[in-house]
SERO-4910 file (N, C-alpha, C, O; in steps of 0.05 Angstrom, whole numbers):
BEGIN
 pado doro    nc1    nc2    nc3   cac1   cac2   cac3    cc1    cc2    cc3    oc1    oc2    oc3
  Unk    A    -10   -451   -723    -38   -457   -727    -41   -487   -732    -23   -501   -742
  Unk    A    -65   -496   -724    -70   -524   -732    -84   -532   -760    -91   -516   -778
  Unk    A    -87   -555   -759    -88   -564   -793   -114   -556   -790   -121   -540   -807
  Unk    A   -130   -561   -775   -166   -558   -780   -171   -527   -783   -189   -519   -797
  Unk    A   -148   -506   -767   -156   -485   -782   -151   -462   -807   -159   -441   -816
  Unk    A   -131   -487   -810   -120   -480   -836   -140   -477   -858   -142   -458   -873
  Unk    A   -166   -517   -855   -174   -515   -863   -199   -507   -872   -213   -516   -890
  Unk    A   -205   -481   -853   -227   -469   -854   -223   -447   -872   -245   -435   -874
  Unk    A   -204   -435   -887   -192   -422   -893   -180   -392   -888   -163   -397   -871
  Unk    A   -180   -361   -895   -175   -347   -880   -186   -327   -874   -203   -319   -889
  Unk    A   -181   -314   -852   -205   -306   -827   -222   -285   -840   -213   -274   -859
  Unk    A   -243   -280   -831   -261   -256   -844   -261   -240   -841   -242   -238   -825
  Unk    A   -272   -214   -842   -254   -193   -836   -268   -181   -812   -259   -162   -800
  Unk    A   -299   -199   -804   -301   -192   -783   -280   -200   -759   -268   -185   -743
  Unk    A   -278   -232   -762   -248   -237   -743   -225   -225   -744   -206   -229   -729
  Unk    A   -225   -213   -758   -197   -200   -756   -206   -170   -746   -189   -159   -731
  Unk    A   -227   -158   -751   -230   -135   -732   -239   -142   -704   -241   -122   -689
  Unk    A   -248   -170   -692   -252   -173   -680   -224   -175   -655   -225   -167   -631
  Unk    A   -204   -187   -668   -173   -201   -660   -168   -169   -657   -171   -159   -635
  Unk    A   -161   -152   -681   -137   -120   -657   -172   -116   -643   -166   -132   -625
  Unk    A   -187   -112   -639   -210    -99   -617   -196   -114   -588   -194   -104   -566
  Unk    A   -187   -140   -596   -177   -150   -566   -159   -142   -552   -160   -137   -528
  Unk    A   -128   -138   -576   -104   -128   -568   -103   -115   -543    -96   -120   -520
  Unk    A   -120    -85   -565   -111    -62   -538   -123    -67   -514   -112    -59   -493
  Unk    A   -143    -77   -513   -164    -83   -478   -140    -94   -464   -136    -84   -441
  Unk    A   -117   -119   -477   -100   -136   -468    -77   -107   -460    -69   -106   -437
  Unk    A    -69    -89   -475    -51    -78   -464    -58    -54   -442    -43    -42   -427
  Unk    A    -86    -51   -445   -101    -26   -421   -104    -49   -393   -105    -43   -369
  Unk    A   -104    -69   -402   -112    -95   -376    -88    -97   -360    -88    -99   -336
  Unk    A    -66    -95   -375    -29   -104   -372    -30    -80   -356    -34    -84   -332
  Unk    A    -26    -51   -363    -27    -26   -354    -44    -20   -326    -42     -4   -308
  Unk    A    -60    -38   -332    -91    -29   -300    -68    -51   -277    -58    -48   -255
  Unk    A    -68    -70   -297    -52    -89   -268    -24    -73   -253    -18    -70   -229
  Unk    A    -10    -65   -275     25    -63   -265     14    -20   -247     30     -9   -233
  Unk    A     -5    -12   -252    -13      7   -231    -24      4   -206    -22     18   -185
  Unk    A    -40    -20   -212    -49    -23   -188    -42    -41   -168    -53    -44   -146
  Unk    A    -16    -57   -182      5    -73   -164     26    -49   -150     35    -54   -127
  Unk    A     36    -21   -167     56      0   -160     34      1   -136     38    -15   -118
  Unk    A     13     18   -134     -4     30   -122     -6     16    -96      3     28    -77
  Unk    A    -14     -2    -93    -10    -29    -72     17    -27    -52     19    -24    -27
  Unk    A     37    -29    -74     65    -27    -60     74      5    -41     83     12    -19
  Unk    A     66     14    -64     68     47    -42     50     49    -23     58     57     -1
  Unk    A     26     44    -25     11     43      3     15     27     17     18     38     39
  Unk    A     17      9     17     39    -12     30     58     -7     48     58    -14     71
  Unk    A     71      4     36     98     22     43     94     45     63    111     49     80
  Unk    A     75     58     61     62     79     77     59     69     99     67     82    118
  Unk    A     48     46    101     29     38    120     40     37    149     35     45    172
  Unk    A     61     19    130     88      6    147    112     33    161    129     29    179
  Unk    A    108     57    150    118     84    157     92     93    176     98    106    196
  Unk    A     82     92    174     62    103    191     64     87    218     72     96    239
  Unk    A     57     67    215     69     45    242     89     48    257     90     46    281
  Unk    A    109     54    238    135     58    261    135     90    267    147    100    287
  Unk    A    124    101    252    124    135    266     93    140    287     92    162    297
  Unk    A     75    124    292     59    120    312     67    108    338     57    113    359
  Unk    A     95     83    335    111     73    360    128    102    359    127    111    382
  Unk    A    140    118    344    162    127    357    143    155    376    152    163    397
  Unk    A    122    164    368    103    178    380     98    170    395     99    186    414
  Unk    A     89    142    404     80    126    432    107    129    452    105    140    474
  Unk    A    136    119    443    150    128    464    158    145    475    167    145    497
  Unk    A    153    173    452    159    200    467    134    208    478    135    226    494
  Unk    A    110    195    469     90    217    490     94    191    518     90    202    539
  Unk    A    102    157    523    107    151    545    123    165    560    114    171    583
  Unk    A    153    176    552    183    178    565    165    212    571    167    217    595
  Unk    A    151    232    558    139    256    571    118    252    596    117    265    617
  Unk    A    102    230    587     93    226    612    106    213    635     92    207    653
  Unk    A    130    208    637    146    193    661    156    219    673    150    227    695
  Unk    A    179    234    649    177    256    670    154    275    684    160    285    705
  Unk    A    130    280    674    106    293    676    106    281    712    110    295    732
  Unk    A    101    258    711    100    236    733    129    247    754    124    261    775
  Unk    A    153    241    747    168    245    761    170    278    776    179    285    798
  Unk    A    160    293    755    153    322    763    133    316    788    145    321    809
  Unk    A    116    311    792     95    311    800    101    299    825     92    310    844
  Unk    A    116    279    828    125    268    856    141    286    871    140    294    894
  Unk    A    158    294    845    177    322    872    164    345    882    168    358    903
  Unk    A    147    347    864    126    366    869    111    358    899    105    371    920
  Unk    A    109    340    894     84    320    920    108    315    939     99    309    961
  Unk    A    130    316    938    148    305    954    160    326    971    171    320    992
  Unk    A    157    353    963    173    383    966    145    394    984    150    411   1001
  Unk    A    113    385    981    101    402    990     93    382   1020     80    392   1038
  Unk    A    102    354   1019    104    346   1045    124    347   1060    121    349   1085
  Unk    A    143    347   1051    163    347   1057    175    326   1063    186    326   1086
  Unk    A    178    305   1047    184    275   1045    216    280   1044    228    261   1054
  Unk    A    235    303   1032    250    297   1022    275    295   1033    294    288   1020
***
């Protein structure tokens, strides 16, 4: 503490019910943050799972449609008789 508020002398008891009224807001504030930084990170995390399981879906429905395609030529190929 500093000397000037030393020399005011000591606190009243409204300040001092005022000082713990602050505490806990400070430890529910601490608590809102470190949830909603977890919360962030796991969705986060999701997101980035979701991404790569939408590419690995994109290459299997491409590599189904190639054969779908390659079906389709022999098919086209067997009824002209290209082959």
């Amino acid at each position: 503490m500093n000397e000037h508020h030393l020399a005011l002398g000591p606190p009243s008891a409204r300040t001092i019910k005022l000082r713990r009224a602050v505490k806990p807001r400070r430890a529910v504030s601490l608590a809102l943050v470190t949830l909603t930084a977890l919360t962030t990170l796991a969705l986060t995390g999701l997101g980035l799972t979701a991404c790569n399981t939408f590419e690995g879906a994109g290459r299997d429905m491409q590599s189904g449609g190639k054969l779908l395609q390659d079906a389709a030529r022999g098919t086209s190929d067997a009824i002209s008789g290209d082959r």
